[in-house]
TORVEX-947325 format. One record per residue (C-alpha): x negated, y, z negated; residue number from 1; chain. Coordinates in Angstrom, 1 decimal, always signed. Each point is the difference from the previous one (the first is absolute). Layout:
N
> X/Y/Z/NUM/A
...
***
This chain:
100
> +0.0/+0.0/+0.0/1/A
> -1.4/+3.4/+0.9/2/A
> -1.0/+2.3/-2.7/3/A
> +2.3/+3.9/+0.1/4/A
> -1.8/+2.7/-0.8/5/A
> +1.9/+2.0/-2.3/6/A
> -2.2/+3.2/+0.0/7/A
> +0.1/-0.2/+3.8/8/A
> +3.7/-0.6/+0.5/9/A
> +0.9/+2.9/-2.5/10/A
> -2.2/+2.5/+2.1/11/A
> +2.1/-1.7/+3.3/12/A
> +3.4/+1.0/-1.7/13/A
> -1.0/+3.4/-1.3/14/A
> -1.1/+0.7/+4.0/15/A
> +3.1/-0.7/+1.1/16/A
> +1.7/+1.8/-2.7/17/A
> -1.6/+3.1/+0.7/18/A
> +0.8/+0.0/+3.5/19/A
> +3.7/-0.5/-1.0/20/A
> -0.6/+2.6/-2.1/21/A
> -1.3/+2.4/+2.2/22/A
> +2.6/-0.1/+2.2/23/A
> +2.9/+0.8/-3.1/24/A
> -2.7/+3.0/-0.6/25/A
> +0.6/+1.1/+4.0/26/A
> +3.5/-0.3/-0.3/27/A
> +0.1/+1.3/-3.7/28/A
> -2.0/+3.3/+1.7/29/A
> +2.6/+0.4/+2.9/30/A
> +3.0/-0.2/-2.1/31/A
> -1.2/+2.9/-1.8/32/A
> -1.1/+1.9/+3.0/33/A
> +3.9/-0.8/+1.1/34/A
> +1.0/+1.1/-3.2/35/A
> -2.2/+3.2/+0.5/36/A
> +1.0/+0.9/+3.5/37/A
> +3.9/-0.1/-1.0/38/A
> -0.5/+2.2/-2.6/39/A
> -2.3/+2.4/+1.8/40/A
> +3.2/+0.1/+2.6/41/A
> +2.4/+0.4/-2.5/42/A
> -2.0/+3.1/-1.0/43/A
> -0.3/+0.9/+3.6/44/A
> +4.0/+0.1/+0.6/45/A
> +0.8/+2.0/-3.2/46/A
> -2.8/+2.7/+1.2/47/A
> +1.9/-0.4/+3.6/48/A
> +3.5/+0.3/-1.9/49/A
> -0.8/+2.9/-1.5/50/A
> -2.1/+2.2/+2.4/51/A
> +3.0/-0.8/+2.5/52/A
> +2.2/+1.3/-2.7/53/A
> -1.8/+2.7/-0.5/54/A
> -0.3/+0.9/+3.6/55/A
> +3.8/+0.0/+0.4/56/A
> +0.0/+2.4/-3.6/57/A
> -2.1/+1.9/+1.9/58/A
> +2.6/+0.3/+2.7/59/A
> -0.9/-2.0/+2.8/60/A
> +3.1/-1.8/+1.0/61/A
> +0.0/-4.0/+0.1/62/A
> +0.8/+0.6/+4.0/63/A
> -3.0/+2.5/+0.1/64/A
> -2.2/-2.6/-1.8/65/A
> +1.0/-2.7/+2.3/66/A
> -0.7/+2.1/+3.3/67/A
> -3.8/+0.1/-1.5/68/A
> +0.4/-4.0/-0.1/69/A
> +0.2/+0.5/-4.0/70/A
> +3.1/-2.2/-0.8/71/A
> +0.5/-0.8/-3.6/72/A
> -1.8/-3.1/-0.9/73/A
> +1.4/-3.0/+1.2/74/A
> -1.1/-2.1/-3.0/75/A
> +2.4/+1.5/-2.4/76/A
> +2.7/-0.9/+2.1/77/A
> -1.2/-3.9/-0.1/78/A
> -0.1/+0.2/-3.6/79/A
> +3.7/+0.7/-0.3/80/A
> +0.7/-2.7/+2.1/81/A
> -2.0/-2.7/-1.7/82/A
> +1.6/+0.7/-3.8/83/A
> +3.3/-1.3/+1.5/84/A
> -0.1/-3.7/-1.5/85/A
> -0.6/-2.1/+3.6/86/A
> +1.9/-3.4/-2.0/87/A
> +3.5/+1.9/-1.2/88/A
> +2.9/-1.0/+2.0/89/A
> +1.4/+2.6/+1.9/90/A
> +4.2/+0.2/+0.2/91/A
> -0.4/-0.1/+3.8/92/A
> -1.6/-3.3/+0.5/93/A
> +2.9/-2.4/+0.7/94/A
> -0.3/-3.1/-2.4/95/A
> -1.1/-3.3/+1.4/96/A
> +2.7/-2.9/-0.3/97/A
> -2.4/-2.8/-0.7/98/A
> +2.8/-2.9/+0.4/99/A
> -0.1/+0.7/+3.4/100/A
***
């Protein structure tokens, strides 16, 4: 029967654990820059938000800003859409007979 070399199979399994764990690190790392990036945009559509609001206070019209190609954002519109819950049943929907 062959002998196993403890000391040598330990330094085999920590090799390939640290290549497993490498790639958690680079995914770990790119989360966060995700994470990051959405907030830094988050940030960026408030300042948009308001420097458009201000323009308007300022008394350029909404029609005069869109003639410069300055439409309000389009993300704040998106966001009102998505907060409508996409599972709840609408009273529309006809019901479907299973039976049949």
């Amino acid at each position: 029967m062959a002998t196993i070399n403890i000391e040598a199979t330990k330094t085999q399994a920590r090799e390939l654990l640290n290549s497993r764990i490498k790639s958690v690190e680079e995914l770990v790392h790119a989360r966060q820059r995700v994470t990051d990036l959405k907030e830094q945009l988050a940030a960026a559509e408030r300042d948009d938000k308001r420097a458009y609001a201000k323009a308007t206070r300022d008394g350029w019209s909404p029609e005069e800003l869109k003639k410069l190609g300055l439409e309000p954002a389009a993300a704040g519109r998106r966001r009102k859409a998505q907060a409508k819950p996409a599972d709840a049943p609408t009273t529309s929907e006809p019901s479907i007979d299973q039976d049949n």
